[in-house]
N, CA, C and O atoms as a GROMACS GRO file, in nm:
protein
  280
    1UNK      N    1  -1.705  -0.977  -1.384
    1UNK     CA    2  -1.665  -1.009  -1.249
    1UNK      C    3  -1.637  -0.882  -1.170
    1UNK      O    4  -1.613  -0.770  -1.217
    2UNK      N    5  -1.645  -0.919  -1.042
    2UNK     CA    6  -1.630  -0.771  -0.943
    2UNK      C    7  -1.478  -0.820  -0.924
    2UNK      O    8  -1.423  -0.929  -0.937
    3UNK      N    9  -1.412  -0.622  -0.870
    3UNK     CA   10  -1.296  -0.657  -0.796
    3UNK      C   11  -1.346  -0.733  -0.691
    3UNK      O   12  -1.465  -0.747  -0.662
    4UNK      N   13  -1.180  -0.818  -0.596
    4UNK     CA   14  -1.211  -0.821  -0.483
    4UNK      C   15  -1.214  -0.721  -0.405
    4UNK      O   16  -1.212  -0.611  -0.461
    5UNK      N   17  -1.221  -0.723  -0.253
    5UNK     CA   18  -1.239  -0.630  -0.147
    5UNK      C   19  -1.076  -0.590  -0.141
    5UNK      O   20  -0.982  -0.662  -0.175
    6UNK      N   21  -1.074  -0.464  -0.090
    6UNK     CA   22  -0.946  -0.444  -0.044
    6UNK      C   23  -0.908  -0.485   0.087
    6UNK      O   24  -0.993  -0.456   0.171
    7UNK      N   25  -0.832  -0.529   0.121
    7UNK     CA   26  -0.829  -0.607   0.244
    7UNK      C   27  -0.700  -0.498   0.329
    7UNK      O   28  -0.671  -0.532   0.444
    8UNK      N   29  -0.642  -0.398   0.282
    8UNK     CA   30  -0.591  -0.327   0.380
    8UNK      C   31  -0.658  -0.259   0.496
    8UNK      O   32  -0.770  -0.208   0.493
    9UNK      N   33  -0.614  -0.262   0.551
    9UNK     CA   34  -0.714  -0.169   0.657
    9UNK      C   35  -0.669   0.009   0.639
    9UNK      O   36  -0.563   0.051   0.593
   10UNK      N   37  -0.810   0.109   0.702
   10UNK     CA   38  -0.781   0.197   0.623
   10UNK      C   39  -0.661   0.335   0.696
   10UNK      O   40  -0.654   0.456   0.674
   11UNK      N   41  -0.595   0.259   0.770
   11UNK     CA   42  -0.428   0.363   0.804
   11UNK      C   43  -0.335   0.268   0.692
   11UNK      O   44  -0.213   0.286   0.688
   12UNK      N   45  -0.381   0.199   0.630
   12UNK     CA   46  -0.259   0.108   0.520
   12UNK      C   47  -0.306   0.151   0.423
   12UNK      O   48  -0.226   0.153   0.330
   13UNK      N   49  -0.423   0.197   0.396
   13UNK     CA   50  -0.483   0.266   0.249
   13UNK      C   51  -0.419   0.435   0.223
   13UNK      O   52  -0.388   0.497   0.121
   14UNK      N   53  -0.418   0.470   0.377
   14UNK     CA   54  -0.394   0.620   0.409
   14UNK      C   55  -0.279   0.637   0.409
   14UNK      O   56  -0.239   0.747   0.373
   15UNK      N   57  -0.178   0.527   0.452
   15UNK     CA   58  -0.032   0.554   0.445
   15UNK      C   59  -0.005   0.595   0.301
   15UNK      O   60   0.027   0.706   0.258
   16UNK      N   61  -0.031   0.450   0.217
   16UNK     CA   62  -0.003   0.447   0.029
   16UNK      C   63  -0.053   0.575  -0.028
   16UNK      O   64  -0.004   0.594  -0.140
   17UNK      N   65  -0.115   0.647   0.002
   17UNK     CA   66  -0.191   0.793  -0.033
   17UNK      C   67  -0.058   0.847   0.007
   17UNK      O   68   0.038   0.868  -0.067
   18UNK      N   69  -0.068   0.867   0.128
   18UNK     CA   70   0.063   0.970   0.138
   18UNK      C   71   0.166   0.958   0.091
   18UNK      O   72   0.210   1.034   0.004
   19UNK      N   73   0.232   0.849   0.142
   19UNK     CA   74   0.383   0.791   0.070
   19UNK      C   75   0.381   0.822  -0.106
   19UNK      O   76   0.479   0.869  -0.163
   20UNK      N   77   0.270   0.790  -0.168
   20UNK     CA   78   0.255   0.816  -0.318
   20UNK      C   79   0.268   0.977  -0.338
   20UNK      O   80   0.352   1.034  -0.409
   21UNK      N   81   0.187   1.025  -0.277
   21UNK     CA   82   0.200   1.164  -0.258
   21UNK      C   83   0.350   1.246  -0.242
   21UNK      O   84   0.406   1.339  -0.300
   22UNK      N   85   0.375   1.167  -0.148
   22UNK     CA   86   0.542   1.229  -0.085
   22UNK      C   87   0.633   1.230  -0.251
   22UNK      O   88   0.674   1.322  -0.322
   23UNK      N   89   0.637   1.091  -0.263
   23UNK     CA   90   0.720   1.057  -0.352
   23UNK      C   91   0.679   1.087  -0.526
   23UNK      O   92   0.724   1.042  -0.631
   24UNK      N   93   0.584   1.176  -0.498
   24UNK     CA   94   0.559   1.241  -0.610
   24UNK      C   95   0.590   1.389  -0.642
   24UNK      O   96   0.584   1.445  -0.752
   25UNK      N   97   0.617   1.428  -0.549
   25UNK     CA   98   0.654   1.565  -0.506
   25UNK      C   99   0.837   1.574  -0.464
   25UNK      O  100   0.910   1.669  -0.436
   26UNK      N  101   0.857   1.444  -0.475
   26UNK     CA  102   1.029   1.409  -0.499
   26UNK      C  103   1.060   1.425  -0.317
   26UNK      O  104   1.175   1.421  -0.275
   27UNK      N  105   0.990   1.436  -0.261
   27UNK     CA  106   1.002   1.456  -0.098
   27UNK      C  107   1.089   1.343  -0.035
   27UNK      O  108   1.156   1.359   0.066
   28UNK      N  109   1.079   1.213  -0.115
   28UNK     CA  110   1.128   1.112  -0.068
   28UNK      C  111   1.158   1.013  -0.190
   28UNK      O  112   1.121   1.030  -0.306
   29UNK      N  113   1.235   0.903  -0.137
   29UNK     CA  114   1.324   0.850  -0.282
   29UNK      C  115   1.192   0.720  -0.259
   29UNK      O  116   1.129   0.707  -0.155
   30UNK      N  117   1.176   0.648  -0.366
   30UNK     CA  118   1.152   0.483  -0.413
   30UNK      C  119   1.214   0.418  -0.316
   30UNK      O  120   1.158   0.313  -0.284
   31UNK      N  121   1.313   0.445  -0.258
   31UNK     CA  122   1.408   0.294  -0.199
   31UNK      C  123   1.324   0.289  -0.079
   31UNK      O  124   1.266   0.183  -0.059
   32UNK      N  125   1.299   0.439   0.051
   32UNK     CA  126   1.227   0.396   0.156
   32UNK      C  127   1.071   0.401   0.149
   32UNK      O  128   1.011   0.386   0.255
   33UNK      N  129   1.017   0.415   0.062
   33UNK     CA  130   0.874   0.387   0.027
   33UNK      C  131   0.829   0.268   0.101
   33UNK      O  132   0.754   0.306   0.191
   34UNK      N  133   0.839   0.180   0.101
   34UNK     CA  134   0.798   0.035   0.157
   34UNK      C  135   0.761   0.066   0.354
   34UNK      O  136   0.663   0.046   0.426
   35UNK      N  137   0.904   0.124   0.373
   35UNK     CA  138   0.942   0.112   0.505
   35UNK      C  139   0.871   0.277   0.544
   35UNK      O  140   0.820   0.309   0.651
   36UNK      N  141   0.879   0.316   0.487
   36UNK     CA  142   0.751   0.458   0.494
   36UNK      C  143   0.623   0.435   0.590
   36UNK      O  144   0.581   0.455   0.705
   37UNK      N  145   0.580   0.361   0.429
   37UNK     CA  146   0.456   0.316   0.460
   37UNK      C  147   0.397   0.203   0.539
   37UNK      O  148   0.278   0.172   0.530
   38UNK      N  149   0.477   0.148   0.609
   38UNK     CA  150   0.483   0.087   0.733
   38UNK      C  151   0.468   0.162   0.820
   38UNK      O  152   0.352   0.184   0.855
   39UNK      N  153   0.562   0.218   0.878
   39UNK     CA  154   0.560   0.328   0.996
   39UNK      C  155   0.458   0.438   0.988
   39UNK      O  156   0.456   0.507   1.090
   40UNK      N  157   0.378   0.471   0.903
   40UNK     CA  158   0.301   0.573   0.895
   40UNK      C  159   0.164   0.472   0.943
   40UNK      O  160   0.107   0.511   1.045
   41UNK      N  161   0.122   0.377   0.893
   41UNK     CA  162   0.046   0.303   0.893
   41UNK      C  163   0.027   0.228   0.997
   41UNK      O  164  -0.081   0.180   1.030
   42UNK      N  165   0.164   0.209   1.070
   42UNK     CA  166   0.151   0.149   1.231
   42UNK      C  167   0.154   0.300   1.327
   42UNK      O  168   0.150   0.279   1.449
   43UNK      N  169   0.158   0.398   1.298
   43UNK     CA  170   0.151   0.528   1.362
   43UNK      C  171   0.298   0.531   1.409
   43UNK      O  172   0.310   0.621   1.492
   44UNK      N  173   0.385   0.484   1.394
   44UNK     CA  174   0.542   0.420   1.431
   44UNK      C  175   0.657   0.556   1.398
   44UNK      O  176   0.756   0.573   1.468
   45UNK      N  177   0.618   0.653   1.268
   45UNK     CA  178   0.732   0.739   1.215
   45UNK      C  179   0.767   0.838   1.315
   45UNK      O  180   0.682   0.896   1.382
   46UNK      N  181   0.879   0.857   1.326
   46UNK     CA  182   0.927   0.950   1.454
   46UNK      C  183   1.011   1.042   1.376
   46UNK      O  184   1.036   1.011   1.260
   47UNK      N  185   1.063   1.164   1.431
   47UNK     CA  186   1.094   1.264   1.377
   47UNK      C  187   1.247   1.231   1.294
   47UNK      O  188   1.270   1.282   1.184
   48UNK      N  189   1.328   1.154   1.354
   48UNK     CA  190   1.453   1.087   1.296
   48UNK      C  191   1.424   1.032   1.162
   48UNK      O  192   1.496   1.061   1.066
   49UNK      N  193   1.318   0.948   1.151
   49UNK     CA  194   1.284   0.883   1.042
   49UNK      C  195   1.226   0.952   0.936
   49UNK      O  196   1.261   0.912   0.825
   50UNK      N  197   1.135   1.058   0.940
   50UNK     CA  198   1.138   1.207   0.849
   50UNK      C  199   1.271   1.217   0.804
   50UNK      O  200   1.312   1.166   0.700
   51UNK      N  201   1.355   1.298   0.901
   51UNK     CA  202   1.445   1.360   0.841
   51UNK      C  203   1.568   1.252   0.750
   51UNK      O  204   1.650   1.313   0.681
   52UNK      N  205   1.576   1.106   0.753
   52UNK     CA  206   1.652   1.042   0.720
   52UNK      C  207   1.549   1.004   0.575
   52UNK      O  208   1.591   0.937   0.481
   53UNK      N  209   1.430   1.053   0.582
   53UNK     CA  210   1.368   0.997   0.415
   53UNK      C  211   1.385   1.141   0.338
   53UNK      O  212   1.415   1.137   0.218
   54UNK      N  213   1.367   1.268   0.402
   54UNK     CA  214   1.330   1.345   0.308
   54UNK      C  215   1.469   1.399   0.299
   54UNK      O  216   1.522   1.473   0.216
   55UNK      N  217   1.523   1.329   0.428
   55UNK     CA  218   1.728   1.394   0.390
   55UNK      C  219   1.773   1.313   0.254
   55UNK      O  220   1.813   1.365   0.150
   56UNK      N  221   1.762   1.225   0.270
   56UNK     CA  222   1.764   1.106   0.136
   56UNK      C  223   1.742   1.168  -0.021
   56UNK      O  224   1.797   1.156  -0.131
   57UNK      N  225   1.658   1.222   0.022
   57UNK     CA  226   1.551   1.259  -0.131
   57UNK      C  227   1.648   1.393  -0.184
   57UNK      O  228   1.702   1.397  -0.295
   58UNK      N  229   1.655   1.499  -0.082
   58UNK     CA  230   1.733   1.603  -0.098
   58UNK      C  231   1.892   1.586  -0.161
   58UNK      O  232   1.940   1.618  -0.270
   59UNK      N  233   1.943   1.530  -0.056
   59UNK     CA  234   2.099   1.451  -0.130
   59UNK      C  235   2.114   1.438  -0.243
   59UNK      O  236   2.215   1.476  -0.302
   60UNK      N  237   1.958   1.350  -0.332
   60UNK     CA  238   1.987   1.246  -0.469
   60UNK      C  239   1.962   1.372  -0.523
   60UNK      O  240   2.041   1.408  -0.610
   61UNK      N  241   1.850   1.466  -0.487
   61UNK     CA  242   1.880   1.601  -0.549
   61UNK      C  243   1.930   1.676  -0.612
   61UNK      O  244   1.909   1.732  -0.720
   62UNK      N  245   2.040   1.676  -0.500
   62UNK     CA  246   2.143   1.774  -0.478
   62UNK      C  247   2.246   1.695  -0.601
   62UNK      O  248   2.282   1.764  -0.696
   63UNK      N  249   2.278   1.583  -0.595
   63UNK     CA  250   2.363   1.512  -0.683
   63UNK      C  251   2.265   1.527  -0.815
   63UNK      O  252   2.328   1.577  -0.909
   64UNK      N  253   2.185   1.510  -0.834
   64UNK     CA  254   2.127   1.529  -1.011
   64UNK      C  255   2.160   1.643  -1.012
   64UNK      O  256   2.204   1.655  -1.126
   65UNK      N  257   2.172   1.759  -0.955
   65UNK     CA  258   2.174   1.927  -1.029
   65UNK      C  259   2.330   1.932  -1.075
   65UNK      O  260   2.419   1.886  -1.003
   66UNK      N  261   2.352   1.986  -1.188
   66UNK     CA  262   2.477   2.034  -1.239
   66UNK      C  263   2.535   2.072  -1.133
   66UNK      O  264   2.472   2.124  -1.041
   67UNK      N  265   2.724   2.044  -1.126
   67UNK     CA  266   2.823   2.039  -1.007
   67UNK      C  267   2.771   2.021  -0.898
   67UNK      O  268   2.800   2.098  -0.807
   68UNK      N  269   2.674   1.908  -0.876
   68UNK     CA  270   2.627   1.826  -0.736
   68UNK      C  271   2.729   1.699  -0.717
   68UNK      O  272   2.800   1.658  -0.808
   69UNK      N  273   2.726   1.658  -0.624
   69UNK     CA  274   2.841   1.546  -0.576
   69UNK      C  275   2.868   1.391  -0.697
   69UNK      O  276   2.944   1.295  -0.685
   70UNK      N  277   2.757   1.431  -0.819
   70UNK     CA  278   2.810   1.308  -0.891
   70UNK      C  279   2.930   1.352  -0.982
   70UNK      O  280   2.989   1.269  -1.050
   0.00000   0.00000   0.00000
């Protein structure tokens, strides 16, 4: 049997590329992934919304390194 078609359209294919990307490079946490890749994909992300994902990512960071806030 064949796959089916992908039925995203391709700024929803291009978002999941990036967002996977981001969050592989620890740029950004799992939790806003979803809501990422929405806004990238509706052309929607504004500069606030950067800095509140990759501020995110940095924080949990900052708390995993020895004498970080956990």
């Amino acid at each position: 049997m064949s796959e089916a078609p992908d039925a995203r359209t391709p700024n929803e294919r291009l978002a999941e590329i990036v967002a996977d990307a981001l969050l592989s490079a620890g740029l950004i946490q799992s939790a806003g992934l979803e809501d990422l890749k929405r806004k990238l994909a509706a052309g929607a992300a504004k500069a606030e919304d950067w800095s509140h994902w990759i501020g995110n990512a940095q924080r949990a960071a900052r708390r995993k390194e020895p004498g970080g806030d956990e």
